[in-house]
C-alpha positions, -999 to +999 in steps of 0.1 A: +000+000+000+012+033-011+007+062+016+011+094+004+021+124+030+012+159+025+044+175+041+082+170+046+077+181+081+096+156+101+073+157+131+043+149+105+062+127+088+071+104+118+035+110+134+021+095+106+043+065+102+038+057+140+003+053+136+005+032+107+033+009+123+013-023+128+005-022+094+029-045+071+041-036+032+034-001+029+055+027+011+056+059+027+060+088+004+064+127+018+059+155-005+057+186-005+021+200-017-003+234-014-026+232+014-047+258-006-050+279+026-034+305+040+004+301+055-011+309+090-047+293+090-068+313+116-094+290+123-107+252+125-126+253+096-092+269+074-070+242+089-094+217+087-095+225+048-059+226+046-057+190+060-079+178+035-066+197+005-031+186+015-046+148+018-061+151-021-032+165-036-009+141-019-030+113-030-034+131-064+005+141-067+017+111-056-009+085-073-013+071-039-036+046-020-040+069+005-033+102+011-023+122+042-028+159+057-021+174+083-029+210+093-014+232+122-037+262+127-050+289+154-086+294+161-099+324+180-127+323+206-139+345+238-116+331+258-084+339+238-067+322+208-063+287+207-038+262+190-056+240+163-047+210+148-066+189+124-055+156+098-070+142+068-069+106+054-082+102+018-083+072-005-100+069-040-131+052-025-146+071+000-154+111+014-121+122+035-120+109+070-114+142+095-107+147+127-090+172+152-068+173+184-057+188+216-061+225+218-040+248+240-044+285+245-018+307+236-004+337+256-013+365+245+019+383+235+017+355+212-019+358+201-010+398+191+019+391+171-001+363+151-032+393+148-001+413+133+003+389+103+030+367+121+033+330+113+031+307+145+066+289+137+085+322+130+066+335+165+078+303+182+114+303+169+121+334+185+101+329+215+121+296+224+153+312+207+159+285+189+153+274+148+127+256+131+105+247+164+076+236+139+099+206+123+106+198+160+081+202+197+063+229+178+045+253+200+025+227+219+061+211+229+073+242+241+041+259+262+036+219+275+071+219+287+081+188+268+044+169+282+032+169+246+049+179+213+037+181+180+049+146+167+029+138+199-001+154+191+000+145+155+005+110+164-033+111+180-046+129+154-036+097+135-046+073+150-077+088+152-078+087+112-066+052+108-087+040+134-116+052+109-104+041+083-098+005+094-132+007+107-148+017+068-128-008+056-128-045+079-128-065+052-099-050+035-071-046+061-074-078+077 
């Protein structure tokens, strides 16, 4: 089986083969494709469409079994502005499986620099002085203090995905 994934993110990347790792005889392919949203998605419903346009053109790109997305975002709400994080599984034969993780709020010296047109990983690389945080414990990792990072929290998102996917498909995957 030929999984196609929608990023070169490292921390994707690895959350995505982890929750395929009792499978047997599959190819993993990363690539890099347009999520069709913007560079800083600014709410569940714009990273949620990111995940599944990543998954398609994966899938499409790729000339996959399945495809993969997966979608790091922000949503705003009354009590402040919250990370988002939402994953995509297509195949040729049925509607995209969804589905969404943890959310954590963000301070809010963080929340006004992403108002200000900021991207979250460029925000987070000089917050935690160091480079490329999203390829690594993304923001979660670092405001978690290590309890939860992104590979982490991708990983769920997964598992959540293939557990759905299994589930449309019994007769197939045993």
């Amino acid at each position: 089986m030929k999984v196609a994934i929608g990023t070169k993110n490292p921390a994707k990347v690895n959350a995505v083969m982890e929750a395929f790792m009792s499978f047997t005889n599959i190819e993993f392919i990363s690539t890099d494709v347009p999520s069709e949203v913007s560079s800083q998605p600014f709410s569940d419903k714009e990273t949620m469409i990111g995940a599944i346009n990543r998954a398609q053109n994966a899938l499409l790109k790729e000339n996959a079994d399945i495809g993969i997305g997966l979608e790091g975002g922000v949503m705003e709400t009354d009590m402040g502005c919250f990370l988002c994080n939402w994953g995509a599984l297509v195949d040729r034969h049925h509607e995209p499986i969804v589905a969404g993780g943890a959310r954590i709020r963000l301070p809010d010296e963080i929340y006004q620099l992403l108002k200000k047109g900021k991207e979250l990983g460029d925000i987070m690389d000089e917050f935690a002085n160091q480079h490329n945080v999203r390829k690594k414990e993304g923001a979660v990792g670092i405001l978690t203090d290590g309890y939860v990072d992104r590979k982490k929290m991708f990983v769920h998102v997964m598992k959540l995905l293939v557990g759905q996917w299994t589930y449309q498909n019994k007769e197939k995957v045993k």
